[in-house]
Every structure is written in structure tokens, then in C-alpha cells.
N, C-alpha and C positions, 0 to 999 in steps of 0.2 A: 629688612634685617640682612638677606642676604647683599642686596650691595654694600651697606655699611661692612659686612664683612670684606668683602674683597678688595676694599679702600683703603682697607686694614691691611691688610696683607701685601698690598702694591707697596704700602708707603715703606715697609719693611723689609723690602726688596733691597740688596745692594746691585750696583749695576759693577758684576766682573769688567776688571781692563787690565791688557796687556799692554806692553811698552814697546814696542821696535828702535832697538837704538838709545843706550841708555848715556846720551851728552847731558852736557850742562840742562838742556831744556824740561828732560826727564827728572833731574835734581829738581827742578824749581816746581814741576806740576805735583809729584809725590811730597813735595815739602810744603807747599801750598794748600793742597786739601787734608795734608797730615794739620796746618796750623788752621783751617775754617773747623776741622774736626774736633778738634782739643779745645775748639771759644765755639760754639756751637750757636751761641747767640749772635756772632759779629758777623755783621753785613758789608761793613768798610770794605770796598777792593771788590766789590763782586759787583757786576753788572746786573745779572737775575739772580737772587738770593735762592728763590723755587721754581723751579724750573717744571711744572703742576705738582707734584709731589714730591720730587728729588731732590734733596737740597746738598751740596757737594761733599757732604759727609759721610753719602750714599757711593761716595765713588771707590769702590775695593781694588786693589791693584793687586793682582793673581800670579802675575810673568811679566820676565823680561828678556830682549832680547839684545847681544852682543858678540863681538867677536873679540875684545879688548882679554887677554887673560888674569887682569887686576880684576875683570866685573863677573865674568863667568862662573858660575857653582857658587856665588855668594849669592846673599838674600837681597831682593833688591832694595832695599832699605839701606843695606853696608854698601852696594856698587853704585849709588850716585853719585856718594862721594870719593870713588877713587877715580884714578885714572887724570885725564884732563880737563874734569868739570870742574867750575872755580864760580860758578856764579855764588852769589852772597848767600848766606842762609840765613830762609827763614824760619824754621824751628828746627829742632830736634824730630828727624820724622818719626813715625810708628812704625812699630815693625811689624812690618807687614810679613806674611807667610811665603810668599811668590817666590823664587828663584829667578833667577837670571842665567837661562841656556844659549848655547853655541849657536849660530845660526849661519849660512855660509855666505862670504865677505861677496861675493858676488863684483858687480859694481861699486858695492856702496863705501870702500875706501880709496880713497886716490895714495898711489906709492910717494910721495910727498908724505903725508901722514904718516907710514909705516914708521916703527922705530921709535918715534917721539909722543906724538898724538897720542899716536895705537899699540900698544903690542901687541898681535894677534895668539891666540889660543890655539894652543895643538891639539884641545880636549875634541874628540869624535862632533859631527854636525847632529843638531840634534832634529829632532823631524816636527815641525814646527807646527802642522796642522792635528799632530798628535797630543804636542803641548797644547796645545790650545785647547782642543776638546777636554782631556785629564781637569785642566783647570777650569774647567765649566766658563770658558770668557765670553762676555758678551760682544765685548769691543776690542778691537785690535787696532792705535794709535798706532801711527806710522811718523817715527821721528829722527830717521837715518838723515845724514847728510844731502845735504841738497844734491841733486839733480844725477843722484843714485836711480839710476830707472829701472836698469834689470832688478834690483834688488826690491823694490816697490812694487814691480810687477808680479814679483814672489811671493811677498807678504799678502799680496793684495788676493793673487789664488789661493794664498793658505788660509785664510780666513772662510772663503769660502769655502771651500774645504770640510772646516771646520764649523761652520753654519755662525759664524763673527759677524758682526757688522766690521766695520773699516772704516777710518777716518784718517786722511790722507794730509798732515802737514805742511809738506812741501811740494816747491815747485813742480816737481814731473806732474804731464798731467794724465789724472785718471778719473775724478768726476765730473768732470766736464769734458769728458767722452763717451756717447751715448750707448756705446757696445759693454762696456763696465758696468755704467749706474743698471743698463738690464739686467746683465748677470747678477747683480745683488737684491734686484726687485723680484727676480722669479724665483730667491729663496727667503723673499717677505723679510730681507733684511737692507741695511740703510747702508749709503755709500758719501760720504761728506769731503770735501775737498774743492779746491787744492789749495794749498801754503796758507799757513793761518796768518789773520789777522793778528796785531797786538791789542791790547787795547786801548792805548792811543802812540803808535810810535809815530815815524818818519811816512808812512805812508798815509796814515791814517788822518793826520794833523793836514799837508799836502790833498787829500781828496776833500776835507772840510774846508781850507781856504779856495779848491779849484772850486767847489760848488756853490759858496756865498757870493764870491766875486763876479760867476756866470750871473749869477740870479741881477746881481748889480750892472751886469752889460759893460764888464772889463775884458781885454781881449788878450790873452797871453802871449807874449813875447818872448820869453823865456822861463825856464826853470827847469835849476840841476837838483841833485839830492846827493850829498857826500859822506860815507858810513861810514864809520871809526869804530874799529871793537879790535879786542885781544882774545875772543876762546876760539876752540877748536871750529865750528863752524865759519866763522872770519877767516881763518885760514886755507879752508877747503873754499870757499872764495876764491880766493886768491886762481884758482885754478880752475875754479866752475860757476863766473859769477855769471853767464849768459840767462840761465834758467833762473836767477834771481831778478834780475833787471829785466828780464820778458815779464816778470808776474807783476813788478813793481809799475812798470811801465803800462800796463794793460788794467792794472787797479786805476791807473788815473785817468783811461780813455774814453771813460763814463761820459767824464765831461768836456770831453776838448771835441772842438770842430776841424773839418778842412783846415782852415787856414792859422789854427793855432799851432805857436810853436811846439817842436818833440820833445817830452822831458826825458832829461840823460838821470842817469843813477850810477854812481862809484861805489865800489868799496876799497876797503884801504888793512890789512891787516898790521896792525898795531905793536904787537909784540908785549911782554910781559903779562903772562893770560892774568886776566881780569873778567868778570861777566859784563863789566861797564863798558857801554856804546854810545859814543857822539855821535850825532847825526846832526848836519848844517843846511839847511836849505836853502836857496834865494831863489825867488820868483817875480820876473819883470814884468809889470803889467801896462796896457793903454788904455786910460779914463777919458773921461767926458775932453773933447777937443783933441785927441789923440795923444795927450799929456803923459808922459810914463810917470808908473806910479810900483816902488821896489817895496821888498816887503824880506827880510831877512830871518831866520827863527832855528835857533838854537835846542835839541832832544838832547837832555842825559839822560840813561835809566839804565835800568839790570835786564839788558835785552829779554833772556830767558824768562825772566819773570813775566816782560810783563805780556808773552807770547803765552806763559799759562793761565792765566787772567782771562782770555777766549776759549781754549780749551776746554778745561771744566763746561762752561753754555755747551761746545760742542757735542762734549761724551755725553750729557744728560740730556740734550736734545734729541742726539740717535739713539737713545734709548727710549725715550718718550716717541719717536716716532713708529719706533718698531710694536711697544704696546699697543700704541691706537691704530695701526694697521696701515700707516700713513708715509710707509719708505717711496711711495711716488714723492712726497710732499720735500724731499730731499734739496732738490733745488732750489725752493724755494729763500731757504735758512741757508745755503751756502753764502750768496751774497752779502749775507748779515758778517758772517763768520769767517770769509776767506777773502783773498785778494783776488784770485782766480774762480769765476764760477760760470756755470751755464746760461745764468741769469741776471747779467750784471746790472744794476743798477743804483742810484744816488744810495747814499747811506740811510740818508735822512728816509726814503721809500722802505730798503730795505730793512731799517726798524720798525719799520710799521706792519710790513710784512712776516719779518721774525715773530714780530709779539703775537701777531692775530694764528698764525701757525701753531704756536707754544701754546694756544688759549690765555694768554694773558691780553685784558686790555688795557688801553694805552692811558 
């Protein structure tokens, strides 16, 4: 009886999450599990429906954080949609309670953005490991601008700080740096990262055709990848795409030998914000007799969305690992979930790994 209680009680559990950086991305995750919440039955779109007892209607979002003064001292329910997030929406979100505080710009704007992107806020900075605690969070997403590092390295201590887990979106790298995932393991909390996965963009599609093709004993020749978007992140591109094209690039070297050739990666900022991103790929390959053999393929989608589509698996993963006591078990599930991890490996492995981690079998 007493376990039946406390199975009770776990499944009743919401898992607090703050936001770092409320872009387009942060629109699509809050409106995401705002829409799995309100159809409680629909599995469509999700990869793990239960995640052992969580299922994404469990995910509470408590804080936000910004420096934009269109998003700041509003609820973060109202600040997703202001500012320069344009991705599509999916529902009407809930309103959630959480505010959306000041946090200091550090790195994580390039002066490019000021003025148009960004307006920045003159409201006082507010003390973020404070917020955190106040709002009892369990998890602290990190969804600033790419290759924001000083600012990443801030959140990443305030979380601690604040006794967070941390779940690190983008490229800087922090768990797949061994001196970090300790400091989160010696306070029995989870450290997941770097830059998430979609779930199936341009990278994803590219590490599925490099893996079948090895298995088939074709030998790569070439292969670019060419990225087409219009939000605010595409244009911080434009200025900092290095730490994109390192992760993008090192997501593919799973499977490439010596003598395969280096895949390049572009982007391209677009102009008329849109959340919609083309991505073109061509990949040359040599078959049987040394024959080239081209392979062409075409991504449209709601970039942001479908970068929330992994998310959700991530917050309820580090939450499930932090219950079963299992924050070493961290690396494991990166590779499922990120581009960049300490343990890379095939997909196809790393779902097998994922699931057997999560307790689900296959």
C-alpha cells in the first residue's frame, strides 16, 4: 500500500521549468505542451507519450527569462508572443502564473540585434538564482541565442545555485564538459546538453541517410547543407554561425571515416520574419564500381517547433533521472537528444539506449 502511495503521489507531480530567453522557440515549447495539455489523450507529434509517469502535461512553466522590455514584468504566457517571435501557433496557450524577469544581457545579444530584434529593458537585473528558488523550479532550459557563452555560463551557475537541473539547448559547450556535468552530479542534479536535436530537421534526416548508406558500403564524396529561415535566431547567424556549424558538423562525424569527404553547413538569413525554414541538402556518394550515386532532399517546417518536439523527452527525462537518483546516467540520453554530446553515437544505438535508460522497452 505504501508504494501504491507514493506512485500516487510521483505521478501528481508537476515538474517546475523556467525559460532562459523567451524567442520564437520558447513560443513553440509553452504552446506545445499548452496544446498536448488541453487534448490530454493525443499522442500524434510526440515521440515518448510517458516518459515512466510524466506525460508532457506534467510540464508547469514557473519563469521566464529576458531582456526584450516588450517581454519583461508580463506573464510568460503574454511575452511569447511579443517581440520578434513569429513562429506559427499552435494553440491558445494557458496562462500560466510564471513571470518573465530581467536578466543581464551579458553576451547573449550581438549589437546587430539591438534596436530591431531586441529592445532592451531598463527595469533593474533581477537575481536569478533567487527567482529560481521563489519559484520552486526544478529545471532551468537554456534557450538564449546561439553561441551566447558568457551568458550560458551564468544561467548554468544559477541554476546551481538554486539546486535546478539545467538543460542546455544550444551550441556553447557545457555538458559535454566534464568539470560541469560534476558540478551538477555533486548536487544529485542533471546536466543535458548541448544544442537540441529537432526531431527530424536538416541534421537529423543527413545523420539517417549518412548511417544507411555506411551500412550499404557507399563512400561519401561530398555533402553541403544550406539553411533558409527568417526569425530572430537566423539572423544572429548571420554573425555567429561558427558554433552552429561546429555542432552541425560534429553531429555527422559519427559516421564519416579518414577519407570521407568534410560536410560544409550554411545559413542564409532570409528576411520577412517567418518561423519557416528551408533547408536543401545534396550528398555525393561512390557505389559499387566507384559509380557516383547524388541524392538531393528538400526540409520545410516551423524550425521552432519542431526543436520543441525533443525538448518536452528532455525536461521529463531530467526529471526522471533526478527522481531515480540516476543524474550520472546524463550522458547517456544526450546523444538521443542533442547534436553535441559526450557520447556520440549512431542514432539508431542511441535510441536503444535512450529507451533502456527511461525504462521503457523497445
Amino acid at each position: 500500500m505504501e508504494r501504491v502511495l507514493i506512485l500516487l503521489n510521483l505521478t501528481m507531480k508537476k515538474i517546475n521549468v523556467a525559460i532562459a530567453g523567451i524567442w520564437s522557440f520558447a513560443k513553440a515549447l509553452v504552446e506545445g505542451v499548452s496544446f498536448y495539455t488541453k487534448n490530454p489523450n493525443e499522442t500524434v507529434g510526440l515521440m515518448n507519450p510517458l516518459i515512466w509517469n510524466y506525460r508532457v502535461e506534467d510540464i508547469n512553466f514557473v519563469a521566464g527569462f529576458d531582456v526584450d522590455e516588450r517581454k519583461v514584468g508580463k506573464k510568460l504566457s503574454e511575452a511569447i508572443s511579443m517581440g520578434a517571435n513569429v513562429t506559427k501557433e499552435i494553440t491558445k496557450p494557458i496562462e500560466y502564473e510564471g513571470l518573465v524577469y530581467r536578466w543581464p544581457t551579458f553576451d547573449g545579444i550581438v549589437d546587430q540585434m539591438k534596436g530591431t530584434f531586441v529592445h532592451e529593458s531598463n527595469l533593474p537585473v533581477a537575481d536569478v538564482s533567487k527567482m529560481l528558488k521563489d519559484n520552486h523550479t526544478d529545471i532551468l532550459i537554456n534557450l538564449i541565442p546561439s553561441w551566447s557563452n558568457q551568458a550560458t555560463y551564468f544561467y548554468a551557475q544559477s541554476a546551481l545555485e538554486a539546486w535546478c537541473s539545467f538543460i542546455n539547448l544550444i551550441p556553447t559547450p557545457l555538458a559535454t564538459l566534464p568539470e560541469w556535468r560534476k558540478k551538477f552530479e555533486k548536487k544529485w542534479l542533471v546536466l543535458l546538453g548541448d544544442d537540441n536535436k529537432s526531431q527530424l530537421g536538416a541534421t537529423m534526416l543527413n545523420r539517417l541517410i549518412l548511417e544507411f548508406l555506411k551500412i550499404r558500403g557507399i563512400k561519401l564524396t561530398k555533402s553541403d547543407q544550406e539553411n533558409r529561415g527568417s526569425n530572430a535566431d537566423h539572423f544572429n547567424l548571420l554573425y555567429r554561425a561558427e558554433s552552429k556549424e561546429k555542432s552541425k558538423r560534429e553531429a555527422l562525424s559519427t559516421f564519416l571515416e579518414k577519407d570521407d569527404a568534410k560536410p560544409t553547413v550554411k545559413f542564409f538569413y532570409e528576411g520577412n520574419p517567418s518561423g519557416h525554414k528551408l533547408v536543401k541538402l545534396f550528398i555525393e556518394w561512390e557505389m559499387f564500381g566507384r559509380v557516383p550515386i547524388v541524392i538531393n532532399a528538400t526540409i520545410e517546417d516551423e524550425i521552432s517547433i519542431n526543436g520543441a518536439g525533443t525538448a518536452v523527452d528532455a525536461i521529463r527525462t531530467a526529471q526522471l533521472l533526478v527522481d531515480e537518483g540516476k543524474q550520472k546516467d546524463a550522458p547517456k540520453v544526450c546523444s538521443f537528444l542533442m547534436k553535441s554530446s559526450s557520447k556520440p553515437m549512431s542514432d539508431s544505438k542511441a535510441y536503444k539506449v535512450f529507451k533502456k535508460t527511461i525504462g521503457q522497452n523497445l
